[in-house]
Each structure stands twice: as C-alpha cells, then as structure tokens.
MIGU-439066 format. One line per 3 residues: number of its first residue (from 1); their letters; for each residue x, y, z of N, C-alpha, C, O, CB. Coordinates in steps of 0.001 Angstrom, whole numbers, padded with zeros to 6 digits, always signed. Atoms other than C-alpha are relative to their C-alpha. Glycine has a CB too. Layout:
! MIGU-439066
NUM> a> X/Y/Z/X/Y/Z/X/Y/Z/X/Y/Z/X/Y/Z ~ ...
//
This chain:
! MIGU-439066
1> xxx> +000846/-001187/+000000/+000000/+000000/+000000/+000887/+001244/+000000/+001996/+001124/+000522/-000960/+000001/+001227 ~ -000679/-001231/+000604/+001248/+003551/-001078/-000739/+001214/+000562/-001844/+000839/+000952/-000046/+000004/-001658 ~ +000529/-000911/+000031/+000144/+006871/-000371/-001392/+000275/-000635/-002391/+000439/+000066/+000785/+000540/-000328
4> xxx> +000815/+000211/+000438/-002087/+006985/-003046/-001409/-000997/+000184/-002499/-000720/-000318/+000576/-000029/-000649 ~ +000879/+000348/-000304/-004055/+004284/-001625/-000917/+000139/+001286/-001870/-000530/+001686/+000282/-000769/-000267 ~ +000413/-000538/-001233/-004638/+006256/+001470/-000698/+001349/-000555/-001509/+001935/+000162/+001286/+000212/+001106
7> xxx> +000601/-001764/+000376/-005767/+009620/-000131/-001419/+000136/+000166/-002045/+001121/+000557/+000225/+000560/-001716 ~ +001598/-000054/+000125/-009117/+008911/-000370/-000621/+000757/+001320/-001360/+001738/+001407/-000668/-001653/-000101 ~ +000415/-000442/-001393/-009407/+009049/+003584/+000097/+001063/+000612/-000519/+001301/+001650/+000417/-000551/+000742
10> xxx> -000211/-001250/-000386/-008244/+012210/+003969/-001208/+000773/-000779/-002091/+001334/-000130/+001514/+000467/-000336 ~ +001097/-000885/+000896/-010541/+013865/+000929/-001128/-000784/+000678/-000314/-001514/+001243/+000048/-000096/-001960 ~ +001129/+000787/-001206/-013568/+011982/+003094/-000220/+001016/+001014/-001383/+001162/+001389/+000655/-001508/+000907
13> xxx> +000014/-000522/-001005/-012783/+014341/+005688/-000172/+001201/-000512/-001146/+001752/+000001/+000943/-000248/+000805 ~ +000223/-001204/+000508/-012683/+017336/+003932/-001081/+000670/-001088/-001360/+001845/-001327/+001024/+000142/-000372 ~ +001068/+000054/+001049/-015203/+016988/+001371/-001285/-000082/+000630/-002234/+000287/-000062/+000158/-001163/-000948
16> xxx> +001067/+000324/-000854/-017756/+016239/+003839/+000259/+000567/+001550/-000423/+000038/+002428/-000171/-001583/-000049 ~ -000977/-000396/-001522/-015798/+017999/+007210/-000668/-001168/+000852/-001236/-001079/+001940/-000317/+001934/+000916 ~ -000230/+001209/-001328/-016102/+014958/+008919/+000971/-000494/+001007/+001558/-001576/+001011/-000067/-001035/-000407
19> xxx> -001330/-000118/-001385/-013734/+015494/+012111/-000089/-001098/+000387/+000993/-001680/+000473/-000110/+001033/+001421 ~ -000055/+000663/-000653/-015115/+012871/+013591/+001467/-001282/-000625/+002217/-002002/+000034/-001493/-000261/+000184 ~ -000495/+001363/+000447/-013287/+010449/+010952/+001486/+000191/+000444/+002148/-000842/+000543/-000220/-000361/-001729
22> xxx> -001204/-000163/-000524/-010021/+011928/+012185/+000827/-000881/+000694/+001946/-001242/+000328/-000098/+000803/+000619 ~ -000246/+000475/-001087/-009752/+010115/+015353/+000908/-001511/-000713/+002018/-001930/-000384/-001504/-000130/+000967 ~ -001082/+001241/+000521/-008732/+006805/+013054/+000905/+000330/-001319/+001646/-000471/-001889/-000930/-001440/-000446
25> xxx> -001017/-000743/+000964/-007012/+009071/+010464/+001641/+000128/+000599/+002756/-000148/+000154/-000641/+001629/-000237 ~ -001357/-000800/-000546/-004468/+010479/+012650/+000568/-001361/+000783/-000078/-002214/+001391/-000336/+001628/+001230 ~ -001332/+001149/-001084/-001443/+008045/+014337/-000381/+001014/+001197/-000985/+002085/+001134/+002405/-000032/-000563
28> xxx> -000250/-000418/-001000/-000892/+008626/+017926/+001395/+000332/-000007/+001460/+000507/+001210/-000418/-000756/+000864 ~ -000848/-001041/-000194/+002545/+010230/+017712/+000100/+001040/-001001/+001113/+001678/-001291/+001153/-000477/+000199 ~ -000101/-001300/+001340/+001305/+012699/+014754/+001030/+000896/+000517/+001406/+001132/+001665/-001590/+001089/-000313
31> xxx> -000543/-001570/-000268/+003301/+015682/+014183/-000813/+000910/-001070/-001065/+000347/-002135/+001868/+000189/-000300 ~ +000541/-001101/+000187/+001648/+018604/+013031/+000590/+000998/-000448/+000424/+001620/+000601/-000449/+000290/+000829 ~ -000213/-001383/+000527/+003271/+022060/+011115/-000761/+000726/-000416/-001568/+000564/-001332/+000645/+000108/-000777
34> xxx> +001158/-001097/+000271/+001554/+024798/+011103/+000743/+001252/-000956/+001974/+001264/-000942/-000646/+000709/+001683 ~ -001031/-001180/+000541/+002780/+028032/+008975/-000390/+001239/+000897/-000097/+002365/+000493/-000212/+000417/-001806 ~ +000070/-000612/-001148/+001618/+029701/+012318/+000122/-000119/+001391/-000265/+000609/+002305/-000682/+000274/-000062
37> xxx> -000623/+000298/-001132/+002975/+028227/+014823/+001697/-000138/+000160/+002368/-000091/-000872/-000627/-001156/+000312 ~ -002215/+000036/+000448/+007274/+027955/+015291/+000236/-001218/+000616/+001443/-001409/+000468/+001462/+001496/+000980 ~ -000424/+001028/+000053/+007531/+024926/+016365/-001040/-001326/-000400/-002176/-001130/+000034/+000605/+000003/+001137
40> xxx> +000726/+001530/+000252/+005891/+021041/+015131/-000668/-000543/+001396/+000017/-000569/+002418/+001273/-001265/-000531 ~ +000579/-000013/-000860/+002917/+019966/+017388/+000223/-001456/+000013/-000025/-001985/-001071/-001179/+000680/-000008 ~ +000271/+001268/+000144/+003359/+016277/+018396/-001160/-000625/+000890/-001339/-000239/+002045/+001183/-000620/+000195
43> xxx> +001083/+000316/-000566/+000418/+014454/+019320/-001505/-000344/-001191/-001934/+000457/-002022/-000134/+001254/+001025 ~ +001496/+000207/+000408/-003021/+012761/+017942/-001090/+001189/+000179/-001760/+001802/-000653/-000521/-001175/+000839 ~ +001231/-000842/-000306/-005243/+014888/+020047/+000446/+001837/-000477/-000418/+002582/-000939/-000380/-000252/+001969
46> xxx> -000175/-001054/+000690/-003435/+018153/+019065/+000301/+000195/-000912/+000737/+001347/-000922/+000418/+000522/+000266 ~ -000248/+000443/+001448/-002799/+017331/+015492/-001328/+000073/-000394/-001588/+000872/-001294/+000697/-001469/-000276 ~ +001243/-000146/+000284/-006620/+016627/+015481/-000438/+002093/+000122/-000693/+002996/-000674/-000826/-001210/+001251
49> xxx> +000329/-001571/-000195/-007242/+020133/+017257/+000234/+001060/-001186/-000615/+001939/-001333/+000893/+000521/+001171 ~ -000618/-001031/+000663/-005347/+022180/+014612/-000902/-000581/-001539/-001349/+000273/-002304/+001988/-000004/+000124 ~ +000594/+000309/+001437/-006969/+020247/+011422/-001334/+000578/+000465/-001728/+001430/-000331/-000016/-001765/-000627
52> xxx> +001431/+000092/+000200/-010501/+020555/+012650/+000054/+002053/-000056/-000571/+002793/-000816/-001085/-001110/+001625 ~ +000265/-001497/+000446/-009556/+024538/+013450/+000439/+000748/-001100/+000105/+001924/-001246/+000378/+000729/+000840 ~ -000122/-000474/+000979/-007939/+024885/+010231/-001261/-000233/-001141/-001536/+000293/-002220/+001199/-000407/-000269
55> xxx> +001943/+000294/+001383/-011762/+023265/+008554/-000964/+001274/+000488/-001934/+001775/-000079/-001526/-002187/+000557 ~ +001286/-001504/+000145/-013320/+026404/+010272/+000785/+000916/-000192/+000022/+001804/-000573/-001064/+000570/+001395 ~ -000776/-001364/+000635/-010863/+029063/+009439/+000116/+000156/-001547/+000115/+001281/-002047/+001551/+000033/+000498
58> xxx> -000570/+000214/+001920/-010099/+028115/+005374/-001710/+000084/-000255/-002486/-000708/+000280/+001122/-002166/-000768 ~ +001474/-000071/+000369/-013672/+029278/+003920/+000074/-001641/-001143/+000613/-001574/-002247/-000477/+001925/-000999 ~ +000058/+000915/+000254/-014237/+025478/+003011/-001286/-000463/-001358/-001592/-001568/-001807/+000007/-000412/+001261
61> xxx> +001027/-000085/+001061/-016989/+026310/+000303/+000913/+000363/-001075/+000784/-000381/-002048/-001249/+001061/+000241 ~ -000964/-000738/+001108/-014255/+028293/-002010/+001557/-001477/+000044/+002285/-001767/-000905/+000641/+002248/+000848 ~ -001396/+000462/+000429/-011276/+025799/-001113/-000223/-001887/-000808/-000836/-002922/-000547/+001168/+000044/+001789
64> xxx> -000357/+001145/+001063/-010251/+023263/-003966/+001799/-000780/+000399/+002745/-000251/+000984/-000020/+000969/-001858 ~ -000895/+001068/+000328/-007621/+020675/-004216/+000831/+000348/-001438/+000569/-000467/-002322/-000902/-001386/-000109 ~ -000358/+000340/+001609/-005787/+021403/-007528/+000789/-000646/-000461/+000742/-000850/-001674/+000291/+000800/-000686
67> xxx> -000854/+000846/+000829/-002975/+019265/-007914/+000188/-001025/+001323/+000000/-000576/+002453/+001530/+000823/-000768 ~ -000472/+000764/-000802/-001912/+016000/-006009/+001168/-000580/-000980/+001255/-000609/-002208/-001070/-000935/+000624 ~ -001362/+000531/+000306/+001572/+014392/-006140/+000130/-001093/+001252/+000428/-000826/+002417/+001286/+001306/-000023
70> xxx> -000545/+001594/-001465/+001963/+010500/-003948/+001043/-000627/-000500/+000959/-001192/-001591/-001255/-001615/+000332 ~ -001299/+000484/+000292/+005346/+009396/-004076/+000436/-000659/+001653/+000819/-000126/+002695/+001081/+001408/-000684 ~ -000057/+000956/-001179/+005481/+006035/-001754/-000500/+000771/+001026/-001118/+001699/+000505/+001403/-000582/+000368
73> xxx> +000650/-000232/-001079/+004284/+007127/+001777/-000094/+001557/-000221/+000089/+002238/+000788/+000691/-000566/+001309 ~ +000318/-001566/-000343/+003654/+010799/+000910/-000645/+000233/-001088/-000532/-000328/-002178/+001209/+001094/+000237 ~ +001098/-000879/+000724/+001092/+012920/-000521/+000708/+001749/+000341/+000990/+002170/+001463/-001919/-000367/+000885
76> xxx> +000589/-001339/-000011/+001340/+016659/-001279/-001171/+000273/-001132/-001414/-000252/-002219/+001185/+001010/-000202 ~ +001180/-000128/+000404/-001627/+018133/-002051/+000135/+001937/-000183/+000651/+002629/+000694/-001185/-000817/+001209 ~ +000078/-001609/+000250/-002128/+022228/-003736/-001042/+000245/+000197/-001940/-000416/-000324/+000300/+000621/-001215
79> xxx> +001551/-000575/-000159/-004965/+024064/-002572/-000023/+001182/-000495/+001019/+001566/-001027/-000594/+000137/+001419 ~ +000892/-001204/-000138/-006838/+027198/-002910/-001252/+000236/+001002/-001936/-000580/+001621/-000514/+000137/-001219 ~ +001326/-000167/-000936/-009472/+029128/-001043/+000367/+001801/+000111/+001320/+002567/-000028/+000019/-001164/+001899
82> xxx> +000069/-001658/-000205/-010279/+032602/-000469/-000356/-000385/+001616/-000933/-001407/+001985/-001454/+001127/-001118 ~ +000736/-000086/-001462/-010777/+033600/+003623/-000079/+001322/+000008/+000941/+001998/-000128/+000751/-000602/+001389 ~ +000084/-001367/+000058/-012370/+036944/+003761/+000091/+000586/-001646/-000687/+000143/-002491/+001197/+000543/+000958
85> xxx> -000424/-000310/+001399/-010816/+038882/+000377/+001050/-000583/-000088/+001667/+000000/-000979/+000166/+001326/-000413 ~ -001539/+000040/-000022/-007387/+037116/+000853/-000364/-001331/-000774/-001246/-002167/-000573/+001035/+000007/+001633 ~ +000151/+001305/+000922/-006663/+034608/-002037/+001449/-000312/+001008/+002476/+000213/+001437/+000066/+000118/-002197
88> xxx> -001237/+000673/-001080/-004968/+032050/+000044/+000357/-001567/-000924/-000410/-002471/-001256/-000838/-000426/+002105 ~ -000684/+001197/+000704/-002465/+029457/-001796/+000815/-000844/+000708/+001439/-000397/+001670/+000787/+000393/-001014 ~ -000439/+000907/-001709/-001096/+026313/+000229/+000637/-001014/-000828/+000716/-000916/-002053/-001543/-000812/+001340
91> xxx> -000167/+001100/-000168/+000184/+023176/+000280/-000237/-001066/+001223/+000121/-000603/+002306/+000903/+000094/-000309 ~ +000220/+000703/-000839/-000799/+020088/+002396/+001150/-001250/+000073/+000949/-002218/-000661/-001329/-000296/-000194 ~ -001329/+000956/+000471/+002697/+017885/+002736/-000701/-001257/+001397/-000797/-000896/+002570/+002257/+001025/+000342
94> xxx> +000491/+001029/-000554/+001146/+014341/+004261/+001361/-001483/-000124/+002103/-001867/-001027/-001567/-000186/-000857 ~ -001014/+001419/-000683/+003401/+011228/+005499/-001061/-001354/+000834/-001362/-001348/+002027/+001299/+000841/+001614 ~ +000475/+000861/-000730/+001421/+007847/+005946/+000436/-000734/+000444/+001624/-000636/+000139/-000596/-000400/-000247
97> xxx> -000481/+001253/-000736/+002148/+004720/+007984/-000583/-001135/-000788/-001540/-000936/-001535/-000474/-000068/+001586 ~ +000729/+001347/+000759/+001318/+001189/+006563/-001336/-000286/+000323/-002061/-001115/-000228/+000689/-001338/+000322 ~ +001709/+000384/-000389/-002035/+001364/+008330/-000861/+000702/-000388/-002022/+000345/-000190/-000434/-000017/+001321
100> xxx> +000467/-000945/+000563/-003022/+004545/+006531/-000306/+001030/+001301/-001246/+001746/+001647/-001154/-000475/-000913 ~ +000788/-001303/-000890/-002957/+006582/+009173/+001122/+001314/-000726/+001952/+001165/-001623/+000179/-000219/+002353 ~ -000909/-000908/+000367/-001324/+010214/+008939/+001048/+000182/+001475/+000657/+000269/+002639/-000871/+001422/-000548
103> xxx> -001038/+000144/-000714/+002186/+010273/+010617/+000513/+001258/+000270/+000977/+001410/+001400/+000858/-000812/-000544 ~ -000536/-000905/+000174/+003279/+013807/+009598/-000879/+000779/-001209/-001093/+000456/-002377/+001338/-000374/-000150 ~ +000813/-000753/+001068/+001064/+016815/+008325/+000881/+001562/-000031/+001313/+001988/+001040/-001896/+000146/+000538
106> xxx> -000726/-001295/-000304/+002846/+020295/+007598/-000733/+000427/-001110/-001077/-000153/-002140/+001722/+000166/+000039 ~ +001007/-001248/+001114/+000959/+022960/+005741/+000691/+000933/-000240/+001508/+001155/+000653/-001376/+000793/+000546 ~ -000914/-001221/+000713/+002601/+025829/+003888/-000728/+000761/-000743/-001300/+000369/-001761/+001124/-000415/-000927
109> xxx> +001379/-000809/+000678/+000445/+028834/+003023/+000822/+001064/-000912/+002021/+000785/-000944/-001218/+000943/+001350 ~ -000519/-000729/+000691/+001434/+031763/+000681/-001265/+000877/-000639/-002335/+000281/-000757/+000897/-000763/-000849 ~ -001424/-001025/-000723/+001652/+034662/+000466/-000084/+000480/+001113/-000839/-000076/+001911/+000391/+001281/-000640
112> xxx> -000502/-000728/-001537/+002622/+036747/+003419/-001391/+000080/+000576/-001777/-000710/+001438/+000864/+001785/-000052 ~ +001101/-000363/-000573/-000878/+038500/+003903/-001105/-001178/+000399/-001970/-001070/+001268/-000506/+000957/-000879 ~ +001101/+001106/-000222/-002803/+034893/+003544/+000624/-000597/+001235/-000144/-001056/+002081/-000244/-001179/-001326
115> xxx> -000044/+000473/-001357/-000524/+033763/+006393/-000781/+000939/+001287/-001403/+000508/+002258/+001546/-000126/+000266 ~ +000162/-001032/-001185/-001250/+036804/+008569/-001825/-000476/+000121/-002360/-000519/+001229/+000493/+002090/-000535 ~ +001612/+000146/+000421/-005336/+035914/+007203/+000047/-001410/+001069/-000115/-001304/+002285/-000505/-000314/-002146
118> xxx> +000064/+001026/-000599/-005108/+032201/+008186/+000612/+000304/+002186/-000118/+000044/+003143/+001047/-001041/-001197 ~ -000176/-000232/-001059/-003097/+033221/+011504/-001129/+000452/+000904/-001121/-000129/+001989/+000868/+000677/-000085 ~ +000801/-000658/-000285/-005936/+035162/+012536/-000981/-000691/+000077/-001391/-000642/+001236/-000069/+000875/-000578
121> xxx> +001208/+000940/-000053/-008702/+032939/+012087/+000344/-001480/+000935/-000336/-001941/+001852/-000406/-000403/-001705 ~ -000185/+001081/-000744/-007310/+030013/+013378/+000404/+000310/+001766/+000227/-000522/+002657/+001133/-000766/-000820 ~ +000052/-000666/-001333/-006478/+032163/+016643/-001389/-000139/+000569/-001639/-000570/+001694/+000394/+001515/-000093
124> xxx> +001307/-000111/-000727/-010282/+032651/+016811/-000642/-001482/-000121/-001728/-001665/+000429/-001016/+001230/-000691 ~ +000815/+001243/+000223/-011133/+028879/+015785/+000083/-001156/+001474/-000749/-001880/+002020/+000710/-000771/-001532 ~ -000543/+000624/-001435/-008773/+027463/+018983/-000699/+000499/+000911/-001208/-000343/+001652/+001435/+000250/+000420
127> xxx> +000732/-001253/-001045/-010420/+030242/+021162/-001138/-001109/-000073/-001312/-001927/+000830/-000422/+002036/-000671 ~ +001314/+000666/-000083/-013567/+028515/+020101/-000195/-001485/+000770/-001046/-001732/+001624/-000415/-000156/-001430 ~ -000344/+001096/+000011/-012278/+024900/+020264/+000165/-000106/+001620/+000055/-001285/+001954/+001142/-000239/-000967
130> x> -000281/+000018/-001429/-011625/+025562/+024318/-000959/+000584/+000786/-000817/+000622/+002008/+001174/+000601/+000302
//
C-alpha cells in the first residue's frame, strides 16, 4: 500500500468535514506544522485540534484541491481558497504509515498577507475549540 491508496481518507474528511473520521485518520505520535505556529505539534489529540480549526478558518466552500503528487508514503496536495478577500495558496505535505494513518502533516500557506489571514482565524477557531 502507497500513499495513493490512502488519499481517499483524507478527501472523506474534507469533502464532507467529517472530524469525527479523524480520530482513526491520525497516528498517535502525529506531528503537526503549522505556517503559524514555530515549532511542530506532536500528538493525535493536538494534530486533530489544529486540522478541525484549520476546517473552520479556510472558507471550506471556495477551497479546492488542484494538484496532487503521492510518491510512496507521501502525498502533497495544492490548494486554494479565499478567507475573507485574501486569495490564500497552500500546500498540504502528508506522510502515511502502513495502516493509513497520517504520521506527519505540515501545511505551507502563501503569500505573506494569507498567512497573517489564516493566523488570525485560526487564533479565533482554537479560542472557540476551548
């Protein structure tokens, strides 16, 4: 099994924001990168936390998928999405395990102002999340 035969489970979750499916998505020693945080979050339950507040911060009606690339246990994935007026351009860099779970998620947004956009929202999504 390959990357590619894990992808599905992730677009499942996002296509439908189904958090719940997370819980058997995510490994228990995930790590997590944020392009707003400075250091890698390790952990299931806070790995979960940060995906579900990045599904309410990224206006999830506007954001697309446009290119995927799986090369053996990894997926990157190109997005789009507008939040607010800010055209926000990304990447989703994914690392599975043989059981399909996700091992390693790091996100990379662009440009400057869409980080400062995303920063901002996901401030108020955690706020919420607690």
């Amino acid at each position: 099994m390959q990357a590619k035969d894990f992808i599905h489970k992730w677009h499942e979750v996002v296509n439908a924001s189904e958090m719940k499916k997370l819980d058997q998505l995510i490994s228990e020693g995930a790590v997590f990168s944020s392009p707003v945080v400075f250091k890698p979050l390790v952990g299931k339950e806070i790995t979960k936390m940060y995906l579900a507040a990045a599904g309410q911060s990224f206006n999830m009606e506007k954001f697309l998928y446009t290119k995927e690339i799986h090369d053996g246990m990894y997926s990157v994935l190109e997005f789009e999405t507008f939040i607010d007026d800010i055209s926000v351009n990304g990447v989703d860099m994914i690392e599975w395990n043989s059981d399909g779970q996700i091992v390693d998620f790091k996100v990379m947004i662009r440009p400057y102002q869409a980080v400062q956009k995303v920063q901002e929202k996901m401030i108020e999504a955690l706020e919420g999340l607690n």
